[in-house]
N, C-alpha and C positions, 0 to 999 in steps of 0.2 A: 490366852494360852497359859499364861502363869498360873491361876485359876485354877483350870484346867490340870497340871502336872501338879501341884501341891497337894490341893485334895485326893489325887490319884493316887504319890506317893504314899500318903498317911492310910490310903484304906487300903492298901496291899496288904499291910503286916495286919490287920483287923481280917481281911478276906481269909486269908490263911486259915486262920483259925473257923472259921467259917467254912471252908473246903473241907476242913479236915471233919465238923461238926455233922453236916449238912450229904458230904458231897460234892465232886467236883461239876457236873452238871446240872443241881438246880442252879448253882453258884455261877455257871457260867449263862444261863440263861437268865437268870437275873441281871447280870451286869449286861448282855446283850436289851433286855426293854430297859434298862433305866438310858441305854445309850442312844435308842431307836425312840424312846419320849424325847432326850436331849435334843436328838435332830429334830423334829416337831417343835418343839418347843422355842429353836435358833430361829425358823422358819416362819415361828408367829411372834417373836420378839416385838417390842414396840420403843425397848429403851435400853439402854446400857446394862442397866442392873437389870432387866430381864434375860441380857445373854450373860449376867456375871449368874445369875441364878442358874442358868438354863447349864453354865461350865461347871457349875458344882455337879450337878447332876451328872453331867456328862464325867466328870473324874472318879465318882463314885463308881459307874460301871464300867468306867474304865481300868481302875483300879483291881478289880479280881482276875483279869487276864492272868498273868503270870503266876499267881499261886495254881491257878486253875491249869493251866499250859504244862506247867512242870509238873503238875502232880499226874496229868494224864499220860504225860511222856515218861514218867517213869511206872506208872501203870502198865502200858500198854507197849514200849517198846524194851528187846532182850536188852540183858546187861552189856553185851556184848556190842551193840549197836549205840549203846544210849550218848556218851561222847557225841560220837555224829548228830545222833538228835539235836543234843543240846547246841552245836556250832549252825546248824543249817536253820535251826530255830532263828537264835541270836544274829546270823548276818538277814534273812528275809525281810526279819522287824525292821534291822537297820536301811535296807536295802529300800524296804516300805517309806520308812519317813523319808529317803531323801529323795525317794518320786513324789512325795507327796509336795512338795517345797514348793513346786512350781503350780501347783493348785493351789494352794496357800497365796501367793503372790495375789494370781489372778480373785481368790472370795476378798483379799484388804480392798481391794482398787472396786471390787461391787460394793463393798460396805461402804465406801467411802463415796458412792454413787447412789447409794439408798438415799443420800437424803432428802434424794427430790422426789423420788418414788409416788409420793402420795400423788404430787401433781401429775408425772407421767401414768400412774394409775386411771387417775379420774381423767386424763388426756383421751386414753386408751376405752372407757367408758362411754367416753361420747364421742367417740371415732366407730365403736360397737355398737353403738345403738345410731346412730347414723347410717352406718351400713348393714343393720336390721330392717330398720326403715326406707332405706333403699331398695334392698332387697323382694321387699315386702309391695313397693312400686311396681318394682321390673316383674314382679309375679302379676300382679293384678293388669298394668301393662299388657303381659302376654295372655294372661285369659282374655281381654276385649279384643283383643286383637284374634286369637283363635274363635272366638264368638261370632267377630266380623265374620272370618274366614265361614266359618260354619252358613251362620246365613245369607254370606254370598252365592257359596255353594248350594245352598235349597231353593234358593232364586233362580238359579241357572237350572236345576233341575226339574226345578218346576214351569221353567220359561223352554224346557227343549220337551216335557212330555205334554204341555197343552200346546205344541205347536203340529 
């Protein structure tokens, strides 16, 4: 997370200028895919320094938020409203991270349970292909068995119309 918030800081005041260049909406879409790779990117981690790489990432598009937010809010709402804007803005965010805390909790305690991943992976693999294979029985299974049934039934009915 330190990462994360340094890198974000430092490109806020770089986005700005950038909003102001660009536009507020490529600026915000951009920082939306650099953040939507980041998640991807957490996702296929394999090391440390892939999710320190992967926080860079993510703080860069993290980072444009707030030039982009307030540039739109004073774009778009009256002078006369924009206070309000700017306070319902500012508690949401905060309101936001401190639902987020207890998500936060619970992804340390999964990270700290990845390590074994790989074995419960490959556990999980041949528990899956096990019961493919099984599956693949109980099918074959019920077609002899429907097969039976089949030419019992033509025996029977070939045993009641030659009689």
């Amino acid at each position: 997370m330190s990462i994360f918030f340094v890198v974000s800081c430092a490109v806020q005041a770089l986005s700005g200028f950038a909003v102001d260049r660009f536009g507020p909406r490529p600026v915000l879409f951009l920082g939306l895919g650099l953040l939507g790779l980041a998640a991807f990117g957490f996702a296929a981690s394999q090391s440390y320094w892939m999710l320190a790489a992967f926080s860079v990432l993510a703080g860069i598009g993290n980072g444009v938020f707030h030039p982009v937010d307030y540039t739109l809010l004073n774009r778009k709402v009256s002078p006369a409203r924009l206070g309000h804007a700017f306070s319902v803005h500012g508690i949401t965010g905060s309101l936001g991270w401190a639902l987020a805390t207890g998500d936060a909790g619970a992804a340390d305690a999964r990270v700290l349970v990845a390590c074994g991943a790989r074995v419960r992976r490959r556990a999980r693999i041949r528990r899956a292909a096990g019961a493919v294979a099984e599956s693949r029985e109980v099918v074959a299974r019920t077609r002899l068995a429907e097969e039976g049934r089949c030419e019992r039934a033509m025996r029977r009915s070939r045993a009641v119309s030659t009689s």
